[in-house]
VOTOR-333520 format. One record per residue (C-alpha): residue number from 1; x, y, z. Coordinates in steps of 0.5 Angstrom, whole numbers, plus 500, padded with zeros to 3 digits. Each point is the difference from the previous one (the first is absolute). Example, Ala and Ser with C-alpha at 12.3 -4.5 7.8 and 13.67 -1.06 7.14 Angstrom:
<recs>
{1,{525,491,516}}
{2,{502,507,498}}
</recs>
This chain:
<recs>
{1,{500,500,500}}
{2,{506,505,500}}
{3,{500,505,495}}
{4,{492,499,498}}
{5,{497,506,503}}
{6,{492,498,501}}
{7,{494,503,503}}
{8,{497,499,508}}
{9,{496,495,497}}
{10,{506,495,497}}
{11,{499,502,493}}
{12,{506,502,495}}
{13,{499,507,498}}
{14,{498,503,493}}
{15,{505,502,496}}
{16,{499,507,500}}
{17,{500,500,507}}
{18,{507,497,501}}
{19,{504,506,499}}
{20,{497,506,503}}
{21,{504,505,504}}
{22,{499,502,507}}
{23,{496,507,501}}
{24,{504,506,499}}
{25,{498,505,505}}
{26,{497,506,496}}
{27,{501,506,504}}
{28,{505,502,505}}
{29,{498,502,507}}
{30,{504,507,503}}
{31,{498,501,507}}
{32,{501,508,501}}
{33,{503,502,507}}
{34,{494,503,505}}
{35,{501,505,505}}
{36,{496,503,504}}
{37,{497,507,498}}
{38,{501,498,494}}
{39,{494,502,495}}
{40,{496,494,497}}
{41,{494,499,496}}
{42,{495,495,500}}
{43,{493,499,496}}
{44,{502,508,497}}
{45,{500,502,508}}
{46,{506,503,502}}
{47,{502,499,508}}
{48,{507,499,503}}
{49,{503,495,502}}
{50,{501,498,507}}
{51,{503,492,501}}
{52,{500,493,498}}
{53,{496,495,503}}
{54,{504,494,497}}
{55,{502,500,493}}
{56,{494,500,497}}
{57,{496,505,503}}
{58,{502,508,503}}
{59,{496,505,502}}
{60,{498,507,498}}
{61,{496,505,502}}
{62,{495,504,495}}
{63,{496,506,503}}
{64,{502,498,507}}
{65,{498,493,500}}
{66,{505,494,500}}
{67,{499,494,494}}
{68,{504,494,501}}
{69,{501,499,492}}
{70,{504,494,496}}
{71,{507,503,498}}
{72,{499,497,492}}
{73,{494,505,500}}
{74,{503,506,502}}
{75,{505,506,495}}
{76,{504,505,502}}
{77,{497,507,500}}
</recs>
């Protein structure tokens, strides 16, 4: 069975399934530094931001309210 590749099931593959290359990442994920005071917009409001949470999640504050928001929604402003 060394060098047959086959589904979970036993069978052999098909040919045009036996040479697919692994998924390429499309896209590259650059973190922007955060630090507090900094100005933040979220949902086309803009507020300042106050702290992380974790590294998912800050905080912000807009019209003297504070939001816990998830960091990828947040742009610098």
């Amino acid at each position: 069975m060394s060098g047959r590749h086959r589904l979970h099931s036993g069978e052999l593959r098909r040919a045009s399934q036996r040479h697919v290359r692994p998924a390429v990442p499309q896209f590259i994920r650059i973190e922007i530094p955060w630090r507090p005071g900094d100005l933040a917009l979220w949902r086309d409001k803009t507020g300042v931001y106050r702290r992380d949470v974790d590294e998912e999640n800050a905080f912000i504050e807009i019209d003297g309210r504070i939001y816990r928001v998830r960091r990828a929604e947040l742009r610098h402003g």
